[in-house]
N, C-alpha and C positions, 0 to 999 in steps of 0.2 A: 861567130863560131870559128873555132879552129880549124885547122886540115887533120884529117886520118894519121895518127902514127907511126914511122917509118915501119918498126915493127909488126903494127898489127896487119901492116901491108905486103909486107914478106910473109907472115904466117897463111896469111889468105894465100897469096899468091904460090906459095911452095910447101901449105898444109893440105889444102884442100885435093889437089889431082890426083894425090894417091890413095885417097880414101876411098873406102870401098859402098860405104853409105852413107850421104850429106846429109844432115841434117842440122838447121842453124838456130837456136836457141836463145835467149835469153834469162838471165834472172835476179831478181832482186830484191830485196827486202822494202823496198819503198812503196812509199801509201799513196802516190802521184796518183790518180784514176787516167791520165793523160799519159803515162810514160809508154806505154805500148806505141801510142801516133809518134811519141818523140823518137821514139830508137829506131822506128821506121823511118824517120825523115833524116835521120843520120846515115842509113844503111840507103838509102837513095840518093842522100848527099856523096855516100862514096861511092858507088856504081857510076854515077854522072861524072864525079873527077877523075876517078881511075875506072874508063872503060877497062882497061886489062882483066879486074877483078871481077866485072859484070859478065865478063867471059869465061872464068875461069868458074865462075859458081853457075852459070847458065851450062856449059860443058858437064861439068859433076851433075846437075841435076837431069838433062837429058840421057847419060850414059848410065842411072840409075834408072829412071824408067824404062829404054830399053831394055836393062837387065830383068827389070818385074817382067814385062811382056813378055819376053824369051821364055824368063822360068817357070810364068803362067801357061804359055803353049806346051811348053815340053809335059809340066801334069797333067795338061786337059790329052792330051796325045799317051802319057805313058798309061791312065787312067784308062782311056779308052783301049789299048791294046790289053791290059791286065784285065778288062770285061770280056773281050774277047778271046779271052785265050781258052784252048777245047781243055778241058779236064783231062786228064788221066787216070 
């Protein structure tokens, strides 16, 4: 098998950090029942050669879920003061 594309290695590396929410997809028209294990064994194959990139998607995915946690506290908190609050 080949190596990763100069390209799709920049786009990772200088697409991904500014996003605001990661999510990595696939798609394809093909009848493979096996391509789902293939594109994962490619996407592991380029994590293993380019650590950089296993960091750069590992980063984007932790600063996503602390963002859920956060914005999940602040409603359980803004909820609970809006229960609390006296009438008028």
């Amino acid at each position: 098998m080949g190596s990763t594309h100069p390209a799709h290695l920049s786009s990772e590396l200088e697409g991904i950090p500014p996003t605001e929410k990661f999510a990595a997809i696939d798609v394809s028209d093909s009848d493979d029942p096996g391509l789902g294990d293939k594109i994962a064994a490619l996407q592991t194959r380029n994590y293993q050669e380019h650590p950089e990139v296993a960091a750069v998607v590992a980063q984007a995915v932790r600063s996503q879920c602390r963002t859920a946690r956060d914005q999940s506290h602040k409603r359980r908190r803004s909820s609970r003061f809006s229960i609390n609050r006296p009438l008028r």
